[in-house]
LOMI-141555 format. One record per residue (C-alpha): residue number from 1; residue in one letter; z, x negated, y. Coordinates in steps of 0.02 Angstrom, whole numbers. Each point is the difference from the previous one (the first is absolute). Layout:
N
{seq=NUM, type=A, z=Z, x=X, y=Y} $
...
***
This chain:
344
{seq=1, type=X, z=461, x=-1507, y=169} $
{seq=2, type=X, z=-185, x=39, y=52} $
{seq=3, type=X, z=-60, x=201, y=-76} $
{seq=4, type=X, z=-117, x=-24, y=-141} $
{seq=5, type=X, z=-185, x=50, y=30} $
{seq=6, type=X, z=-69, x=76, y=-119} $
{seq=7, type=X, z=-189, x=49, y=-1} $
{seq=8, type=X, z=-55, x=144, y=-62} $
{seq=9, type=X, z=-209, x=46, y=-42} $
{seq=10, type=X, z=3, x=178, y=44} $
{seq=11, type=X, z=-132, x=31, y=149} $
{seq=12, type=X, z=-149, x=-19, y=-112} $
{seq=13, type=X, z=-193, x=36, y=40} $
{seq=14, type=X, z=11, x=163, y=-83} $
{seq=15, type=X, z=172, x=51, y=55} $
{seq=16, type=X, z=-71, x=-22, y=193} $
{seq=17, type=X, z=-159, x=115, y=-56} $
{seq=18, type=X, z=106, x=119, y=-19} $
{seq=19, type=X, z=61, x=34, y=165} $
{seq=20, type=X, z=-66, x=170, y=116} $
{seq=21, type=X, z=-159, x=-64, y=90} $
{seq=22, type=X, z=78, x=114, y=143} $
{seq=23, type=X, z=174, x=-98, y=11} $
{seq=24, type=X, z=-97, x=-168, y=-6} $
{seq=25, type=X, z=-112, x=47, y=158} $
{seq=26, type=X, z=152, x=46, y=83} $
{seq=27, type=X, z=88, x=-147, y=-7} $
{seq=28, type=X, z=-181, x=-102, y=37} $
{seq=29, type=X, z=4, x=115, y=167} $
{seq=30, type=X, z=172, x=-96, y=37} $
{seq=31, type=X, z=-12, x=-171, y=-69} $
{seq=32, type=X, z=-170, x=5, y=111} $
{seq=33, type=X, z=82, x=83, y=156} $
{seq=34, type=X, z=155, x=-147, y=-7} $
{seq=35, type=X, z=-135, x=-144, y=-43} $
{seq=36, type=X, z=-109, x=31, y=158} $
{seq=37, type=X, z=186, x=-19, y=99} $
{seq=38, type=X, z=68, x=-159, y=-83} $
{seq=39, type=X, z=-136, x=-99, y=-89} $
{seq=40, type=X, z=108, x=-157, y=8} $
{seq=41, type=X, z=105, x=85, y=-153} $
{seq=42, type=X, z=-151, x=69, y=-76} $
{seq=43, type=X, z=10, x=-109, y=-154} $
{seq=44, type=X, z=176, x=-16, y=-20} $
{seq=45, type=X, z=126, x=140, y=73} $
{seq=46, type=X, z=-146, x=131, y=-56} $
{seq=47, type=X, z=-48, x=-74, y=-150} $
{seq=48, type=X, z=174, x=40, y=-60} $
{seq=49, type=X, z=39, x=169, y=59} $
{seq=50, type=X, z=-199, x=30, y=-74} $
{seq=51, type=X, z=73, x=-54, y=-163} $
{seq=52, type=X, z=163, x=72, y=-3} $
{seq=53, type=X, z=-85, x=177, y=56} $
{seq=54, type=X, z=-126, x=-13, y=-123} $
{seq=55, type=X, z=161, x=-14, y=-139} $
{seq=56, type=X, z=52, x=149, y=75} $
{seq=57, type=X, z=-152, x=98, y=-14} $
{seq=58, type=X, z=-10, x=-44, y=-206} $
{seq=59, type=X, z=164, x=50, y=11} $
{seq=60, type=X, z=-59, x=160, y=57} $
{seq=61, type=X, z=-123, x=31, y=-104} $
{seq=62, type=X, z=94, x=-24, y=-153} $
{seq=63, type=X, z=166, x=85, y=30} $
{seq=64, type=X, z=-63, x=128, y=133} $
{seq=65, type=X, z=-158, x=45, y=-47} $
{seq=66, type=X, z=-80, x=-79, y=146} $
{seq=67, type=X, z=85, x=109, y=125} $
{seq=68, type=X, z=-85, x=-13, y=178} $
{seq=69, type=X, z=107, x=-94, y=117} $
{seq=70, type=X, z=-24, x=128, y=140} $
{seq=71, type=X, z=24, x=158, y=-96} $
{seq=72, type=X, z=150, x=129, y=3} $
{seq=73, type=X, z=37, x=-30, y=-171} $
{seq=74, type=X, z=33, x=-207, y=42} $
{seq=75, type=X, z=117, x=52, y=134} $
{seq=76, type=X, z=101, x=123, y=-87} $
{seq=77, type=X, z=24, x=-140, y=-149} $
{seq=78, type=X, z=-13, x=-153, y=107} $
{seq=79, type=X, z=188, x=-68, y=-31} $
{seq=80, type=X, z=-20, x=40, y=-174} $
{seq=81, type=X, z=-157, x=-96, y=-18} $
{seq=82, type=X, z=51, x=-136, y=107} $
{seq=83, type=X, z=157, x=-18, y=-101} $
{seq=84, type=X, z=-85, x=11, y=-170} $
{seq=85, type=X, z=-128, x=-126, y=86} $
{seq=86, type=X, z=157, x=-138, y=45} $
{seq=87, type=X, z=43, x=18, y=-188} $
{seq=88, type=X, z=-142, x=-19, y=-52} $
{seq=89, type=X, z=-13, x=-169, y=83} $
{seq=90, type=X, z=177, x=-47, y=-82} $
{seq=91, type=X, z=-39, x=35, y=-160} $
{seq=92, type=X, z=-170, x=-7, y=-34} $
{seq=93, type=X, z=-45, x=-146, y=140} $
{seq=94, type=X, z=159, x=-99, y=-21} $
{seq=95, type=X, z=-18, x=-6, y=189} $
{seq=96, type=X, z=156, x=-67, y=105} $
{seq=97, type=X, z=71, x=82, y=154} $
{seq=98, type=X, z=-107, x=-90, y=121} $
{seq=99, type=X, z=-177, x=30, y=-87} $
{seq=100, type=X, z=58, x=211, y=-13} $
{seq=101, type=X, z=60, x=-10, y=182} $
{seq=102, type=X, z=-192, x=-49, y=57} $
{seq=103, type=X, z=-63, x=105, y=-113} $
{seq=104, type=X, z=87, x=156, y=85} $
{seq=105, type=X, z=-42, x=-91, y=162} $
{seq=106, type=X, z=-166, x=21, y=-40} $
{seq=107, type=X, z=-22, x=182, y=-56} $
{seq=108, type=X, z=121, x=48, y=165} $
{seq=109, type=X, z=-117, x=-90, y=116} $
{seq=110, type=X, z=-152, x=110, y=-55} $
{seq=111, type=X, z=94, x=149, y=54} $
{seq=112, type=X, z=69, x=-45, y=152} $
{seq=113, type=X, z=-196, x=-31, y=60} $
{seq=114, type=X, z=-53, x=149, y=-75} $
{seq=115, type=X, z=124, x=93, y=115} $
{seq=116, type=X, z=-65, x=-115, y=139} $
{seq=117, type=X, z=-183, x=45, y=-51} $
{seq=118, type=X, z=69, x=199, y=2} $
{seq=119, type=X, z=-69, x=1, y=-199} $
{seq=120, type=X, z=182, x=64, y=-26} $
{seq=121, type=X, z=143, x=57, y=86} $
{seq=122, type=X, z=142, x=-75, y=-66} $
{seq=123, type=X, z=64, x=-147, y=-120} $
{seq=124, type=X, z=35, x=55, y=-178} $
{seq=125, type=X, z=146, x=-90, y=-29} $
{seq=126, type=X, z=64, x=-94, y=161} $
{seq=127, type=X, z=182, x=-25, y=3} $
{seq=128, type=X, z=6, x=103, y=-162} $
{seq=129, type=X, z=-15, x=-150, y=-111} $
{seq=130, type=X, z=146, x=-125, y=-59} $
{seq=131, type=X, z=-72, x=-173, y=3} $
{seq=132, type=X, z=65, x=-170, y=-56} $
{seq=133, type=X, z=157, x=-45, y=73} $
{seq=134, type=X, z=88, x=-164, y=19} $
{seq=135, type=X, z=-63, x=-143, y=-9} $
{seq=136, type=X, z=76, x=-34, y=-201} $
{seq=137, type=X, z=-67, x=155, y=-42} $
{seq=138, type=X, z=-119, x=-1, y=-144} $
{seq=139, type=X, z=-27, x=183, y=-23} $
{seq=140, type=X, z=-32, x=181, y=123} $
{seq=141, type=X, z=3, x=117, y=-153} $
{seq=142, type=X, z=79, x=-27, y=-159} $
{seq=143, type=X, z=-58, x=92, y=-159} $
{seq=144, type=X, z=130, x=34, y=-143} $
{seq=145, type=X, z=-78, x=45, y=-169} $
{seq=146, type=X, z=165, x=97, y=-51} $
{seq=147, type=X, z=56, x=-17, y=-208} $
{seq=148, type=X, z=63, x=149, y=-79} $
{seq=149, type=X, z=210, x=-24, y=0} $
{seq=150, type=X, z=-54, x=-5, y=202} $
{seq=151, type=X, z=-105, x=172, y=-19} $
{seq=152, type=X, z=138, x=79, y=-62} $
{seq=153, type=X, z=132, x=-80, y=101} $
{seq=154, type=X, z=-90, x=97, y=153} $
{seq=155, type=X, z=-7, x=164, y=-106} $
{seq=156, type=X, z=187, x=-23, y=-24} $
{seq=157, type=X, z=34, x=-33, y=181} $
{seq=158, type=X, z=-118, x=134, y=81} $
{seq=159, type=X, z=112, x=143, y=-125} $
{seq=160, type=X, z=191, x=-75, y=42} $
{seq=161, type=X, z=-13, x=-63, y=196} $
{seq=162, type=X, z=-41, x=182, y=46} $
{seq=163, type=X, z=68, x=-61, y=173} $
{seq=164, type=X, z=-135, x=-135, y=35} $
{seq=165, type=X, z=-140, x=113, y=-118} $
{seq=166, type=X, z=-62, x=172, y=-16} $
{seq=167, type=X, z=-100, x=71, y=-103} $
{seq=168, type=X, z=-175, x=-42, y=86} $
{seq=169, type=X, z=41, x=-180, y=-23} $
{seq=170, type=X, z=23, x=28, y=-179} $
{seq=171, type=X, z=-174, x=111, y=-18} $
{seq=172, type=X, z=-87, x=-149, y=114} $
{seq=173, type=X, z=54, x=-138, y=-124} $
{seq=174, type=X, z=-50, x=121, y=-151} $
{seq=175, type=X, z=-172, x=58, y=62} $
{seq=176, type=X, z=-43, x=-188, y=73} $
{seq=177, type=X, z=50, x=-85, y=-172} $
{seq=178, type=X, z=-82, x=120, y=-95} $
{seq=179, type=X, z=-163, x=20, y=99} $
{seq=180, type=X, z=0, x=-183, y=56} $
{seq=181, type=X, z=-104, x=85, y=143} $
{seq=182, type=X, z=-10, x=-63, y=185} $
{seq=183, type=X, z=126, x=42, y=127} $
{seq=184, type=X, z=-147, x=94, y=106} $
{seq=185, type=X, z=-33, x=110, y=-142} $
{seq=186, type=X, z=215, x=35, y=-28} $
{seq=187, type=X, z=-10, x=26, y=178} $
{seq=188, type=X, z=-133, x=151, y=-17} $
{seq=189, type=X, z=85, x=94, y=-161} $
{seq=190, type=X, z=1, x=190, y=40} $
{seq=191, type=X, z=74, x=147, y=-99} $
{seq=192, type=X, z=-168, x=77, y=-12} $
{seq=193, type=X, z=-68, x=-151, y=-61} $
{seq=194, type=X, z=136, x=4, y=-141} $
{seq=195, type=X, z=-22, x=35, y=-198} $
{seq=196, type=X, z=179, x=-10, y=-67} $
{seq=197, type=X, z=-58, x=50, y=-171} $
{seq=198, type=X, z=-104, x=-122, y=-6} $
{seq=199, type=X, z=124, x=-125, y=81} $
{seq=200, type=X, z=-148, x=-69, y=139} $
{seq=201, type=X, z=-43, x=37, y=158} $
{seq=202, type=X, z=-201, x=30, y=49} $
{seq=203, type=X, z=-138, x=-38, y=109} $
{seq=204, type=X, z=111, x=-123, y=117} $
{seq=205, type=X, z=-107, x=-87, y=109} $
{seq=206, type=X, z=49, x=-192, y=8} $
{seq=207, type=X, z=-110, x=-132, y=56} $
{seq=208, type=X, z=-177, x=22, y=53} $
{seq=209, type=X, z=44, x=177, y=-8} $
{seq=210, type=X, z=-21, x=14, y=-191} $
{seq=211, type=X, z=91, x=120, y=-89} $
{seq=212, type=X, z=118, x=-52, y=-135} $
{seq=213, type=X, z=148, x=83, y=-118} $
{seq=214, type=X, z=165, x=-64, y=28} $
{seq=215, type=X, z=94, x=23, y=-155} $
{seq=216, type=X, z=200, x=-27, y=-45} $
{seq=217, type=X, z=92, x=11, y=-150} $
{seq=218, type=X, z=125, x=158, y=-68} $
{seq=219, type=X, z=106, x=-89, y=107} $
{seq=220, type=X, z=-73, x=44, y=159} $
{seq=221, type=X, z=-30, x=152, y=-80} $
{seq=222, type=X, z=182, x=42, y=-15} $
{seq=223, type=X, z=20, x=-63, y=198} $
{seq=224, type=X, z=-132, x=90, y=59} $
{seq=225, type=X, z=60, x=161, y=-55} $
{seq=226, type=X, z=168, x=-12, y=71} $
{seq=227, type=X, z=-54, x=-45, y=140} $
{seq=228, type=X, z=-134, x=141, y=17} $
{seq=229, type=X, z=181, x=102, y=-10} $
{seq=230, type=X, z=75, x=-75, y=135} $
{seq=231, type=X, z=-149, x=13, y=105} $
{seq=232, type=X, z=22, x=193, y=12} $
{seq=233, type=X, z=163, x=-35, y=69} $
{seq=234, type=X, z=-77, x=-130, y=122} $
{seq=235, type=X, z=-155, x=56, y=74} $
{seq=236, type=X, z=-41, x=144, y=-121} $
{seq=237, type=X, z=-165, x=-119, y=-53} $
{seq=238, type=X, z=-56, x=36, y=168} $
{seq=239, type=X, z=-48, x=-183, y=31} $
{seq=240, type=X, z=-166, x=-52, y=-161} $
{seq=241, type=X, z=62, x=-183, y=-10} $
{seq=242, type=X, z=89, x=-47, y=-150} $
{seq=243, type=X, z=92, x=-111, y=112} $
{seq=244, type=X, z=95, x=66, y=170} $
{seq=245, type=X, z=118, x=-57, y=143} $
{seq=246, type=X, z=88, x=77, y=118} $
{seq=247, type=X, z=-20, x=-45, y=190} $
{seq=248, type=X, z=77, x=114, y=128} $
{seq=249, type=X, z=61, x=141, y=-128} $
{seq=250, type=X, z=-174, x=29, y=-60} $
{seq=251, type=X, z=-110, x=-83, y=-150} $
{seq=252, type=X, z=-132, x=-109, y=-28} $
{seq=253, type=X, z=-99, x=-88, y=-129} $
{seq=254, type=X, z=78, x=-164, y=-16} $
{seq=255, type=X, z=-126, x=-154, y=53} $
{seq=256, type=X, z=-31, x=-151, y=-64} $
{seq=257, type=X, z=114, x=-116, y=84} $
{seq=258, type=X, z=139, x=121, y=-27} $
{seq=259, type=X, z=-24, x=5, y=-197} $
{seq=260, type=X, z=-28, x=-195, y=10} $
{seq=261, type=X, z=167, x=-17, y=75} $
{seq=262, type=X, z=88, x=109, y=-150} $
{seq=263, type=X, z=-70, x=-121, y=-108} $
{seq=264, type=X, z=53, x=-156, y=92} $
{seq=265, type=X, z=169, x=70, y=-27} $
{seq=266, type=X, z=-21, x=51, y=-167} $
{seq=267, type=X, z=-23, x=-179, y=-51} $
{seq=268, type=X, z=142, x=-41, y=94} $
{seq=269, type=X, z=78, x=42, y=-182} $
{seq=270, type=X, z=-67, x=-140, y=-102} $
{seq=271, type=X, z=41, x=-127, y=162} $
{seq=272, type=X, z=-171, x=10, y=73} $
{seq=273, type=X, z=-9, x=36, y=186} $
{seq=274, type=X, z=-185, x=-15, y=30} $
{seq=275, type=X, z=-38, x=115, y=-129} $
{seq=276, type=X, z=-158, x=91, y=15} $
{seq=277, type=X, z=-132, x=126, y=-68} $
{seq=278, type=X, z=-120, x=-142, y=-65} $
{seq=279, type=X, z=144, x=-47, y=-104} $
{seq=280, type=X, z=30, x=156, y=-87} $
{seq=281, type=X, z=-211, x=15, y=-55} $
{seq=282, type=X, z=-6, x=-192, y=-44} $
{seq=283, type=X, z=169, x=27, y=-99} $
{seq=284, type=X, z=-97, x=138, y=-111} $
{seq=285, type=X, z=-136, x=-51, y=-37} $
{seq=286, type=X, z=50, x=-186, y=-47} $
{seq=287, type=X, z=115, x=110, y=-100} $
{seq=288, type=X, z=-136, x=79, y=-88} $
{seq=289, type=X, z=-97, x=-151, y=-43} $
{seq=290, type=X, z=151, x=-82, y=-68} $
{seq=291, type=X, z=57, x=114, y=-111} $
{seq=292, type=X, z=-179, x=69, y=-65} $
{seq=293, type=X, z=-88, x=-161, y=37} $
{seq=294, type=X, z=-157, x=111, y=61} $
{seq=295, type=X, z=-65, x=-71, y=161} $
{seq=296, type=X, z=-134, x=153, y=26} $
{seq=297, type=X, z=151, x=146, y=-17} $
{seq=298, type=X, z=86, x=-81, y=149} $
{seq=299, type=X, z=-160, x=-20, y=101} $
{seq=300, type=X, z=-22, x=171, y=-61} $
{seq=301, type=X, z=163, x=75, y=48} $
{seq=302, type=X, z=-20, x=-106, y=172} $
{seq=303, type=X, z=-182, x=82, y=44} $
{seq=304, type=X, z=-63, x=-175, y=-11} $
{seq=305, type=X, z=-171, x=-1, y=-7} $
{seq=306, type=X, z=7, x=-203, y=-76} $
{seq=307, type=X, z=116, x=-28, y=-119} $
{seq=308, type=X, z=1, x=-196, y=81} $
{seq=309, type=X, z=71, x=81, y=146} $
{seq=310, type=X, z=155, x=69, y=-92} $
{seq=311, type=X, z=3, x=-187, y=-86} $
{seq=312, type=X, z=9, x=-113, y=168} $
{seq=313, type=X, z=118, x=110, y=96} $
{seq=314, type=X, z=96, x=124, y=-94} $
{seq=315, type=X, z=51, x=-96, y=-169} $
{seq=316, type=X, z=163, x=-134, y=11} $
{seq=317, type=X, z=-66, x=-166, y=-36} $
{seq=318, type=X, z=73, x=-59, y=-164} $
{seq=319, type=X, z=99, x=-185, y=-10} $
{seq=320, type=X, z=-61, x=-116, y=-133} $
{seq=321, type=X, z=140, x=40, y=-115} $
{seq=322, type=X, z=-46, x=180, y=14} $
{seq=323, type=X, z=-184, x=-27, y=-58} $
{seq=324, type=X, z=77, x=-128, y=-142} $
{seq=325, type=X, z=110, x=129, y=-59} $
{seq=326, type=X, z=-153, x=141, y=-7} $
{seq=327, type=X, z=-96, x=-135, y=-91} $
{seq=328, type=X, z=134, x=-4, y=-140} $
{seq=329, type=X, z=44, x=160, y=-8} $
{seq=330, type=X, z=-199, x=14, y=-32} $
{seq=331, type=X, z=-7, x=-139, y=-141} $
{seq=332, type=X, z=158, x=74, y=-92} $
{seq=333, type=X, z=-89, x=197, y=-7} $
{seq=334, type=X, z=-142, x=-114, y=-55} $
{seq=335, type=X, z=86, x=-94, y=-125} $
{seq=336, type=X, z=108, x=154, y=-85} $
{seq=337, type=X, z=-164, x=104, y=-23} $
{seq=338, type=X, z=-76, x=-137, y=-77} $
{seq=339, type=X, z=148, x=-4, y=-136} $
{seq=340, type=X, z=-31, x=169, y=-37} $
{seq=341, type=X, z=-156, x=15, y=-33} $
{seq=342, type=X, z=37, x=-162, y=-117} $
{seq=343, type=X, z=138, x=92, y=-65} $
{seq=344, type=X, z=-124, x=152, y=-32} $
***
């Protein structure tokens, strides 16, 4: 059975405004270089990748503050955004494997001629990225909007399998669910940058190199203390990152992909396998608006500077019989205050 398209109005006039001036005359600089080699494809193969780069740079500008494609900061964060940029296209677009494919096609063939061009000196995420494979499969990255019997089902498991868990795992899950920050800005928590009275951590630098707090619940407090304890045992605090490894009897701040993979296998506990960070920050703050029904605390909570933003890609679409159910839930508050006041 043929996929069902589904088209979605997103790329509007004033979305496209939006994008850096700066990244848009980059991109012109290529699309003009490749046109003056192949004009036969000029109005077809170009036209496409034109389009589909253009999606990415609104993309840009809304969830990364349009963050210059040749700077530091996009090459530190580039499998982060390129991975928040494929779900984006799954859940937002409704796009299939194919159509996400040529969209990371397109954004992969800028860089390789900028390294051609010498504008850079290496690909951001070459061989780094997991695309589509198979030709049945519909999806690259799935994202899990966990319910709370799951939540706790991890809490559980992180405290009794002390064989496949220790205690970082259990203040990563904590501080991640409670925060509902970005892995880039778990990856940078320090012990100087820690309040534990006040449960948060401060001035983390995540995206665009804007400082946030990174909060987590007393909880994480708890965690965080013992394991402040067992540091002195470990490296006597020597190393500032909340988070450490040790490679060749000495430690280190624990990156990225390292903290990634801890939760990959921490969701190996609910049955998930391709588990990952996006999951854990979509899970809260979905949570949050379902529970409060306050759109503008989770867009809060998520540094969100739209709260449309939290809407299209960080809140579980609702079934029919979901939104039915609301409705009469709704009618029947309705209907019982109304007998009291004719009661009164």
């Amino acid at each position: 059975m043929a996929t069902k398209i589904t088209k979605i109005r997103y790329f509007t006039n004033e979305r496209k405004a939006l994008i850096s001036p700066e990244n848009k005359k980059l991109y012109e600089k290529y699309l003009h270089s490749c046109i003056i080699k192949n004009r036969d494809v000029k109005e077809t193969t170009y036209r496409a990748y034109e389009n589909y780069f253009t999606q990415f740079l609104v993309f840009l500008s809304e969830e990364w503050d349009n963050i210059n494609l040749y700077s530091e900061e996009f090459f530190e964060n580039a499998i982060e955004i390129m991975e928040s940029f494929i779900a984006f296209c799954q859940e937002t677009l409704k796009n299939n494997k194919k159509v996400i494919n040529t969209k990371l096609s397109a954004v992969s063939s800028f860089y390789l001629w900028s390294i051609k061009r010498k504008y850079v000196d290496r690909h951001p995420f070459d061989k780094q990225l997991e695309r589509m494979k198979g030709a049945n499969e519909e999806k690259i990255i799935n994202s899990y909007f966990l319910n709370d019997e799951e939540m706790e089902l991890i809490r559980v498991g992180l405290k009794e399998d002390t064989k496949k868990y220790d205690i970082q795992d259990q203040i990563i899950w904590e501080v991640m669910l409670e925060s509902a920050n970005r892995i880039g800005a778990i990856s940078k928590l320090t012990l100087s940058s820690l309040d534990l009275e006040n449960m948060m951590f401060t001035d983390i630098r995540e995206k665009r190199g804007y400082k946030v707090e990174v909060v987590f619940s007393e909880e994480g407090k708890e965690l965080i203390s013992t394991w402040l304890e067992m540091r002195k045992e470990l490296d006597d605090l020597k190393v500032d990152s909340l988070f450490i490894t040790r490679y060749r009897n000495e430690y280190k701040a624990m990156d990225k992909g390292t903290i990634q993979n801890r939760i990959r296998k921490i969701g190996e506990i609910v049955g998930l396998d391709d588990f990952h960070a996006h999951c854990i920050r979509k899970t809260q703050l979905n949570s949050i608006y379902e529970k409060t029904g306050d759109m503008s605390l989770a867009a809060e909570l998520a540094n969100h500077k739209s709260i449309e933003t939290t809407r299209q890609s960080y809140i579980r679409p609702q079934s029919k019989a979901e939104v039915r159910d609301k409705i009469n839930k709704l009618k029947n508050k309705k209907r019982k205050e109304d007998d009291k006041k004719d009661e009164g």
